[in-house]
C-alpha positions in Angstrom: 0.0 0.0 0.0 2.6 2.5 0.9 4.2 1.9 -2.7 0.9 2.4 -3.9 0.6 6.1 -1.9 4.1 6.7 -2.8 3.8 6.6 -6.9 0.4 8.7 -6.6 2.3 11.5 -4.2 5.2 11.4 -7.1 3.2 11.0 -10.8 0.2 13.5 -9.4 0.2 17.4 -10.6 -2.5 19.8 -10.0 -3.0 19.8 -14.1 -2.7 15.9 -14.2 -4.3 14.6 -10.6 -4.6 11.1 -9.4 -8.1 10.2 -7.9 -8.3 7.3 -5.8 -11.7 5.7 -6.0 -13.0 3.1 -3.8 -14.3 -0.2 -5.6 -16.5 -1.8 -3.2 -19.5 -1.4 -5.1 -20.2 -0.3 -8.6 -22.7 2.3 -7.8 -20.7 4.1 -5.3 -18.0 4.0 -7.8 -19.7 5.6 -10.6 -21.1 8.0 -8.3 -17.4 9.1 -7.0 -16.3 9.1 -10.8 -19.4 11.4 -11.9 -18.6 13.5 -9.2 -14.7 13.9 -10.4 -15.5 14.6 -13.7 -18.3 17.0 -13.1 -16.0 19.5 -11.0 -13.0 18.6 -13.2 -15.7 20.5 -16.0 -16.9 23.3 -13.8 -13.2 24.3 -13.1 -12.6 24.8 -16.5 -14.8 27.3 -16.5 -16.0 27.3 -20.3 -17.5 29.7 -22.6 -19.8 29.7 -25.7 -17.6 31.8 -28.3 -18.7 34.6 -29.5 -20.2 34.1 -33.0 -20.0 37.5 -35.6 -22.8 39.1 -38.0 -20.9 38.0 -40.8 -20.1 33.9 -39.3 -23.9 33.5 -38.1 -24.7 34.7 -42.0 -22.4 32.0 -43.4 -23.8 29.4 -41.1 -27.3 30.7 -41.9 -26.2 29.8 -45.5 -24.7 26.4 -44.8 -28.1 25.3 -42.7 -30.2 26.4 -45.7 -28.1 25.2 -48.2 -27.8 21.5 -46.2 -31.9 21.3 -45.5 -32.4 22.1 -49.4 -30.1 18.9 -49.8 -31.8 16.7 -47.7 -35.7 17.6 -49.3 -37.4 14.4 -51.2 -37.2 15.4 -54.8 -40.6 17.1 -56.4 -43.1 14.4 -58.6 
């Protein structure tokens, strides 16, 4: 065990941590793991970018011109 606590006290960084997760039971498990990786995503702290007049009009073209593709022909 000490070997164990010794490679995660060397190998762990604050941009790269280790997290030690007990196994007991598969529930609890995923429960500590959903946990990890939901604060692991609020401490990045993300953004929607900002999207131009003239990138929302190309995009606006690319939607239209994809829909038109994707109608049944005419009889």
């Amino acid at each position: 065990m000490v070997a164990y606590e010794d490679m995660i006290r060397a190998t762990a960084t604050p941009w790269a941590p280790w997290y030690v997760v007990p196994a007991d039971h598969k529930w609890f498990t995923r429960a500590v793991v959903a946990g990890a990786f939901i604060d692991a995503l609020a401490s990045l702290d993300l953004e929607y970018p900002e999207v131009g007049k003239a990138k929302r009009a190309e995009l606006a073209s690319a939607r239209k011109a994809l829909h038109a593709s994707q109608e049944p022909p005419a009889r």
